[in-house]
C-alpha positions as CSV (number, residue, x, y, z in Angstrom):
1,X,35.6,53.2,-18.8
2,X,33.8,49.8,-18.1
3,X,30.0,50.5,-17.8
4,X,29.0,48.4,-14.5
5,X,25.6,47.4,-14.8
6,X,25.1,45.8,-11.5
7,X,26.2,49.2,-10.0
8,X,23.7,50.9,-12.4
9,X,21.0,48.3,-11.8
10,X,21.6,48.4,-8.0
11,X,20.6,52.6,-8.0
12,X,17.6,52.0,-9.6
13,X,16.2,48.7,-7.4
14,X,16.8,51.2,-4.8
15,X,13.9,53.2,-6.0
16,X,11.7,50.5,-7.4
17,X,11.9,49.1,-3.8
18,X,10.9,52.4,-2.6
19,X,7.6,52.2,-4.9
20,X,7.1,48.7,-4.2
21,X,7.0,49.2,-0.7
22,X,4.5,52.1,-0.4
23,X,2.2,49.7,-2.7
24,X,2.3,46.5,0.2
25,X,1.5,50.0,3.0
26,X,-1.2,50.6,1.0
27,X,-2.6,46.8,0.6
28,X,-2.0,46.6,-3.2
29,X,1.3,44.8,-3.3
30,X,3.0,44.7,-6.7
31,X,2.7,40.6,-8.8
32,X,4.6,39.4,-11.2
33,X,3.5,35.8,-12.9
34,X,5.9,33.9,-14.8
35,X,5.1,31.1,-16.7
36,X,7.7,28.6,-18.2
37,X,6.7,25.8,-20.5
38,X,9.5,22.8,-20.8
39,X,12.4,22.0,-19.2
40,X,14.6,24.8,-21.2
41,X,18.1,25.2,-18.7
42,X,18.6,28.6,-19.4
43,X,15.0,29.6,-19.1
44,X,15.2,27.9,-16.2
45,X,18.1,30.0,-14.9
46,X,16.3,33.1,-15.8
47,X,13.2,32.5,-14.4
48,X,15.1,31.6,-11.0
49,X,16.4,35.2,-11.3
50,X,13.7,37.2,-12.2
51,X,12.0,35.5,-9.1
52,X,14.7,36.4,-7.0
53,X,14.7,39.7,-8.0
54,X,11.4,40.1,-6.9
55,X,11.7,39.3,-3.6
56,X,14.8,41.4,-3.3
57,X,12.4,44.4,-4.0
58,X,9.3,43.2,-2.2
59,X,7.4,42.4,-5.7
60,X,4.9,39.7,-5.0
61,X,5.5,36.6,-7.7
62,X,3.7,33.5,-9.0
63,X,5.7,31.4,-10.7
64,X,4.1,28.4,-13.1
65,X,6.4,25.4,-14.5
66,X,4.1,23.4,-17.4
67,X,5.7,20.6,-19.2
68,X,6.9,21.0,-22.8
69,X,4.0,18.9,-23.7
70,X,1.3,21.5,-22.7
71,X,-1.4,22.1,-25.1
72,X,-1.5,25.7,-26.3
73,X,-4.9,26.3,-25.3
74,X,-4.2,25.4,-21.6
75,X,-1.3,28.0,-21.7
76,X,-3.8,30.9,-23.0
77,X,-6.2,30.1,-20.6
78,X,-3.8,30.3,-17.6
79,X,-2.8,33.4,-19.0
80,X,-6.4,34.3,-19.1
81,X,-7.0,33.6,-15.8
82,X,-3.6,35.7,-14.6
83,X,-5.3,38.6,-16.7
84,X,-8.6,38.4,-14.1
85,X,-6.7,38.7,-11.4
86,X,-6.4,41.7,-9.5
87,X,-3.0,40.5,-7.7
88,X,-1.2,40.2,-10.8
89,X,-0.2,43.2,-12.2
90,X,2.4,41.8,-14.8
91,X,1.9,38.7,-16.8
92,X,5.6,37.1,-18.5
93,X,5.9,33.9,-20.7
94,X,9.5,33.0,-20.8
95,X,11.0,32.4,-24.2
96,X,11.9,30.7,-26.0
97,X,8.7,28.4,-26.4
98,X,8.6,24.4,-27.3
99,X,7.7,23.5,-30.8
100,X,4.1,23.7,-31.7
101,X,3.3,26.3,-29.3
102,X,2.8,29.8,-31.0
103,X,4.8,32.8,-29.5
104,X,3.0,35.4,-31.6
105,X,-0.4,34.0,-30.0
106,X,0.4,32.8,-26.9
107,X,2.0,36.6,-26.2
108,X,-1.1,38.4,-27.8
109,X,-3.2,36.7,-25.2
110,X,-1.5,38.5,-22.9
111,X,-3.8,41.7,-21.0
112,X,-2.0,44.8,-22.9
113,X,-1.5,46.5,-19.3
114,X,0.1,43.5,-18.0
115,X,2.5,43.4,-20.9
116,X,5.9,44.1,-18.7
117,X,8.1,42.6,-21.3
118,X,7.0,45.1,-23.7
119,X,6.3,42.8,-26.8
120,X,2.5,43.2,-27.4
121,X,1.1,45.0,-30.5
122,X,0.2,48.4,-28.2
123,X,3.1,48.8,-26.3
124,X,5.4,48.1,-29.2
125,X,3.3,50.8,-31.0
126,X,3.0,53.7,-28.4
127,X,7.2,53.1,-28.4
128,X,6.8,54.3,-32.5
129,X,4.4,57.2,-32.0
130,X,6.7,58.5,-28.8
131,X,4.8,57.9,-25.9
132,X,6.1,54.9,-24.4
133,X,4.3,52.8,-21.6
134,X,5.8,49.5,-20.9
135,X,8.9,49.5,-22.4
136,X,10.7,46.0,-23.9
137,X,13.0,45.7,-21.0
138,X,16.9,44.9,-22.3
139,X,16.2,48.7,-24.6
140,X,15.3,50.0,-21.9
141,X,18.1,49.2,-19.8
142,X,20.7,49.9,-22.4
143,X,19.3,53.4,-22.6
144,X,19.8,53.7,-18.8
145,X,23.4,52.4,-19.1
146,X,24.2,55.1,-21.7
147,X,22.8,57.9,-19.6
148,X,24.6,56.2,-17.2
149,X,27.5,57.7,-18.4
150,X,26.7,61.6,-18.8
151,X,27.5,61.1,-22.6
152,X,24.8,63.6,-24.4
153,X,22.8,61.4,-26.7
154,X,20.5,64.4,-28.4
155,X,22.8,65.1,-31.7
156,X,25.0,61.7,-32.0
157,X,24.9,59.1,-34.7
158,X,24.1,55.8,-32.8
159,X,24.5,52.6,-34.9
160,X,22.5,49.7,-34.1
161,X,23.7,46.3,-35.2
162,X,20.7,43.8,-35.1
163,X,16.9,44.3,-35.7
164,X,15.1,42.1,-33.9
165,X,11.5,43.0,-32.5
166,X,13.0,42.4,-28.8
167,X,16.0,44.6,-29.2
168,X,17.0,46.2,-32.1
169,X,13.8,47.9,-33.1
170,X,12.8,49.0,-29.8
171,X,16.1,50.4,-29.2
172,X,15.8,52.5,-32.6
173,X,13.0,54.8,-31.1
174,X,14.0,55.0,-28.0
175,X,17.6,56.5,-29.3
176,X,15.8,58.5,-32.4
177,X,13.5,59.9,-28.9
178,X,16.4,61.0,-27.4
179,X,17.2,62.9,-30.8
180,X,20.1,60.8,-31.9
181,X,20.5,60.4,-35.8
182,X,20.0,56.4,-35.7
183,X,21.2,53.5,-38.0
184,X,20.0,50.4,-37.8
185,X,22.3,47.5,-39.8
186,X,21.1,44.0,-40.3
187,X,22.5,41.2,-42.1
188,X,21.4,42.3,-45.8
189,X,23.2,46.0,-45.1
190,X,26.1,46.7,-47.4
191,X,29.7,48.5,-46.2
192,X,28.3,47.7,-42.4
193,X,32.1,48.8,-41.2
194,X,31.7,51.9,-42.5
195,X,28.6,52.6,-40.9
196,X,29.6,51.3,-37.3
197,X,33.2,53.3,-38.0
198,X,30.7,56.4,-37.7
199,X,28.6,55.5,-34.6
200,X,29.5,57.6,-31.0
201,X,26.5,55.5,-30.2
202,X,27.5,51.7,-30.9
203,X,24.6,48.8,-29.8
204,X,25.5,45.4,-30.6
205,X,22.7,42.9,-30.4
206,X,23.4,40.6,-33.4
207,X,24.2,37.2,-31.6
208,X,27.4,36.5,-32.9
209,X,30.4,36.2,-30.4
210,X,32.9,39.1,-30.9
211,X,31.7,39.8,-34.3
212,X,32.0,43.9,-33.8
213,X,36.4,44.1,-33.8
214,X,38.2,47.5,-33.3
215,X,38.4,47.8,-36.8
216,X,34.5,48.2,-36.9
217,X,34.5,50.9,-34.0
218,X,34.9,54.4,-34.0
219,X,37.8,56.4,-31.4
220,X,35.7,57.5,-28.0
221,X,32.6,55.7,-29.3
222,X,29.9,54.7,-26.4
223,X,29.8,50.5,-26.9
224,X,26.7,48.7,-25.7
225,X,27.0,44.8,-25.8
226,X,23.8,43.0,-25.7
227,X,25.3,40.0,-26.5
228,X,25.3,36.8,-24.6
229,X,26.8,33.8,-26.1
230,X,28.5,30.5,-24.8
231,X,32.5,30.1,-26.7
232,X,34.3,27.0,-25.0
233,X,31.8,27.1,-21.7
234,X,32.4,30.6,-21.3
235,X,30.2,33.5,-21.7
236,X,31.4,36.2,-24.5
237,X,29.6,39.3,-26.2
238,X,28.9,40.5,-29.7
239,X,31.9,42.8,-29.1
240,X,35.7,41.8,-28.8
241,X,35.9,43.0,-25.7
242,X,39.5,43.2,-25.5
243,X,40.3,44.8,-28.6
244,X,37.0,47.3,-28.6
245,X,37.7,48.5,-25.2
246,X,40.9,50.0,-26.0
247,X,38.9,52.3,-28.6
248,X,36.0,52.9,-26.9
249,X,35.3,55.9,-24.2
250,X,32.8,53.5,-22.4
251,X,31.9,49.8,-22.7
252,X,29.8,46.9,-21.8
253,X,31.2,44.0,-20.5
254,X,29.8,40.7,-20.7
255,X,28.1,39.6,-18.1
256,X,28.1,42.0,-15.8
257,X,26.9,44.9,-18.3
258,X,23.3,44.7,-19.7
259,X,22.2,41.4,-18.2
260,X,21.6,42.8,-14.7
261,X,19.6,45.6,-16.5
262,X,16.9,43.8,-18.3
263,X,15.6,41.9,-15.0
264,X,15.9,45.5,-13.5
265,X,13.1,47.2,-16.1
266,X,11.3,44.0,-16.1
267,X,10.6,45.0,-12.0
268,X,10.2,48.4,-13.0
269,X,7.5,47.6,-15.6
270,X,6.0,45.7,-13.1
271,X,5.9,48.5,-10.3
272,X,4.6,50.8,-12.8
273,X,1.6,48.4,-13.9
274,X,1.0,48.0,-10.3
275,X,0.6,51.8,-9.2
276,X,-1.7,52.6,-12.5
277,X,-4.2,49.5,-11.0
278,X,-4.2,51.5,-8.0
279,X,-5.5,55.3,-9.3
């Protein structure tokens, strides 16, 4: 079965426009500010979505286009001034950054409750000690996606290929929270087929077109592809898609699969920011 994440992602705008709209009855409409530094034409592309996503579910946005040359100091106090204001309830910088701008403190300056991608210090830390707030958004919808699917998650062994601070390491607690018995492999981990071979819980999020074959995957396993990568002006996984899905009991395509998810939390995070400004 083919996991369709605009299907999934559609249910759950449905009620995030529900939210968004008893926030404008009340006067406190929802905001979402997104800055993007340079002329990046995929950031570009994404930013043009997200904004578009939040008019689809009556979010409020403020969009801000600097030029690559901007210093890093005028960027942190932008973001300062979006952290003042009481219209803006979530605060995004879209990534990846030019050179000689610092993620790591360009994010940090970033009001903790505005955080709606997830990355700061305190949200990245509730996620550890089980009490999640603002979730890092592409996790988050891949855990949606697999409940998606009725599969029970409380007693599997899920395998996570990739451990980056936006994907892989989020999506660690959030499965071990769910009480599966979680992997995570990386590029220094040894027999790495063996270990996906014994995942019902497969997440790919490596960067690596179709590096996961059907000789890595186990019979009836649950495969989430958070891959996007551009082969011969197409856009592929980190799964062979055509070989995998003949193994797998569910599966991700690419698109179509986890990208429509991760704009989707990004507007939940940003509804749920709004209504804890209002009590």
């Amino acid at each position: 079965m083919i996991i369709d994440g605009k299907a999934v992602a559609s249910g759950i705008r449905e009620q995030i426009k529900l939210r968004a709209k008893k926030l404008a009855d009340e006067g406190r409409p929802a905001g979402l500010a997104v800055i993007r530094i340079g002329d990046d034409a995929a950031s570009e592309v994404y930013v043009r979505n997200k904004i578009k996503g939040c008019t689809e579910v009556g979010i409020s946005s403020f969009s801000y286009e600097l030029p690559a040359t901007t210093s890093q100091a005028t960027v942190i106090e932008l973001i300062r001034e979006l952290n003042s204001r009481d219209d803006v309830h979530g605060i995004l910088v879209q990534l990846p950054l030019p050179k000689g701008l610092d993620e790591s403190v360009i994010l940090a300056a970033i009001d903790e409750s505005k955080d709606v991608d997830g990355f700061s210090a305190k949200q990245t830390g509730l996620l550890a000690l089980g009490t999640p707030d603002l979730v890092a958004c592409t996790p988050h919808g891949c855990m949606e996606l697999i409940k998606s699917t009725g599969v029970q998650i409380a007693g599997k062994r899920a395998v996570i290929v990739g451990r980056s601070n936006i994907v892989g390491k989020p999506m660690f607690h959030l499965l071990l929270a769910e009480n599966a018995t979680v992997t995570v492999c990386h590029s220094k981990t040894r027999d790495l087929v063996e270990l996906t071979r014994q995942a019902d819980i497969l997440v790919a999020a490596l960067g690596k077109p179709r590096f996961v074959t059907a000789d890595m995957v186990k019979e009836g396993a649950v495969v989430i592809d958070v891959g996007i990568n551009r082969v011969d002006g197409k856009l592929v996984g980190d799964v062979d898609f055509d070989a995998v899905s003949k193994k797998a009991s569910y599966i991700t395509p690419v698109p179509g699969g986890v990208g429509p998810m991760t704009i989707t939390m990004l507007l939940y995070n940003t509804v749920k920011a709004a209504e804890r400004s209002v009590k």
